[in-house]
N, C-alpha and C positions, 0 to 999 in steps of 0.2 A: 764201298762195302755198306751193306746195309744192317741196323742195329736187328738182334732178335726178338728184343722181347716187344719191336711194335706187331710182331704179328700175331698175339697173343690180347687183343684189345685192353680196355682196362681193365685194372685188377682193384678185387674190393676185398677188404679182409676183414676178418671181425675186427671191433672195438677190443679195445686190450682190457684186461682183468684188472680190476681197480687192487689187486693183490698184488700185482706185480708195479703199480704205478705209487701207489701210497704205503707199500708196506704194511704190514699188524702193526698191531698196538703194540705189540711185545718189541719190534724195533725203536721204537720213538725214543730219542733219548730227551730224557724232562729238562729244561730250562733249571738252571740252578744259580744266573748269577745274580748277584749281590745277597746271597745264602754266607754264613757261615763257615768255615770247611766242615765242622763236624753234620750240621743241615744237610749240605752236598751231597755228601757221602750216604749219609741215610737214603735221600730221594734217593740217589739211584742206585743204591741198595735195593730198596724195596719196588724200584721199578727193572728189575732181573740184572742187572750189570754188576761187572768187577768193576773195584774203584781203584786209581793210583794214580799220585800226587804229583804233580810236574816237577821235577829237581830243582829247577829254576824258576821263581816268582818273577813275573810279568812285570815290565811297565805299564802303570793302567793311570788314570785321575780315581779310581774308587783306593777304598780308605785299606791300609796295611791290614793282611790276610783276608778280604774279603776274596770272594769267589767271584771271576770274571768271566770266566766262560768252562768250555770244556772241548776234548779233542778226543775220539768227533763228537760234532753236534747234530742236529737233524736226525737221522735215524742211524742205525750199524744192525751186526747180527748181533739179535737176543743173548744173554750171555757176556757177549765180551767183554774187554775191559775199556773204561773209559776215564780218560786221564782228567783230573781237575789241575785248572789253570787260576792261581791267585798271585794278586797284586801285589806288587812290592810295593804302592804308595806314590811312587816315582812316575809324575806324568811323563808319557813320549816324548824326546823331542819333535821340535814341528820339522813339516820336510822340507829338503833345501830347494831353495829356489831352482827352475829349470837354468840349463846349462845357456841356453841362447836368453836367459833372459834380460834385458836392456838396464845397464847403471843406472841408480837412481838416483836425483837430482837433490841434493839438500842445500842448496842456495845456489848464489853468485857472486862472480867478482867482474869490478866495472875496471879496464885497466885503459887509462887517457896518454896520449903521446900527441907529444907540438904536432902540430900542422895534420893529424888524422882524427876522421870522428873518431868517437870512443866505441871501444870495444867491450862487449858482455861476455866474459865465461862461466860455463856453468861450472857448480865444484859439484862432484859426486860423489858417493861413498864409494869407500874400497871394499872391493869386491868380500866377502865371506870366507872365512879359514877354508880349505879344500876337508 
């Protein structure tokens, strides 16, 4: 079987509209973190959005109630609403180690028996709570 669209040579199309690639300005939603909540809320206020507050405060390293991000970010449609996300204070924890990842060595013990060279084991930590 042969494809159809090779008998149609190439195809050129316009460049796309930079209105369709970058959005207006009227979508951009403004960068507000490490803002205030009351700060926040104003910007984007005043940059055309509804505002409303995430029920739940963030794990973040920034300092209790500061403003850490927002959901969405980058651009949405003019108008909507856009949720502020503030810190509870409480850094993340880190992430756990990969599953195949190899014990790690924190010393050794030398164990000697009559009549064989001696013997090296290594002691490792136990493994991480699951």
């Amino acid at each position: 079987m042969k494809p159809i669209a090779n008998n149609f040579g190439e195809v050129h199309l316009p460049p796309t509209d930079p209105r369709y690639v970058e959005g207006s300005a009227a979508s951009r939603v403004p960068s507000v973190a490490g803002l205030d909540v009351d700060q926040a809320r104003m910007r984007l206020k005043d940059a055309g959005f509804q505002v409303a507050d995430q029920p739940n405060a963030v794990n973040s390293t920034a300092k209790y109630g500061e403003v850490v991000g927002t959901s969405p970010s980058g651009q949405t449609i003019p108008g909507s609403i856009v949720t502020i996300q503030i810190s509870n204070g409480i850094p993340p924890p880190p992430p756990p180690p990969p599953e195949d990842a190899p014990p790690v060595p924190v010393g050794s013990q030398v164990i000697e028996i009559p009549g064989l060279p001696p013997i090296t084991i290594p002691l490792l930590a136990p493994p991480p709570p699951p």
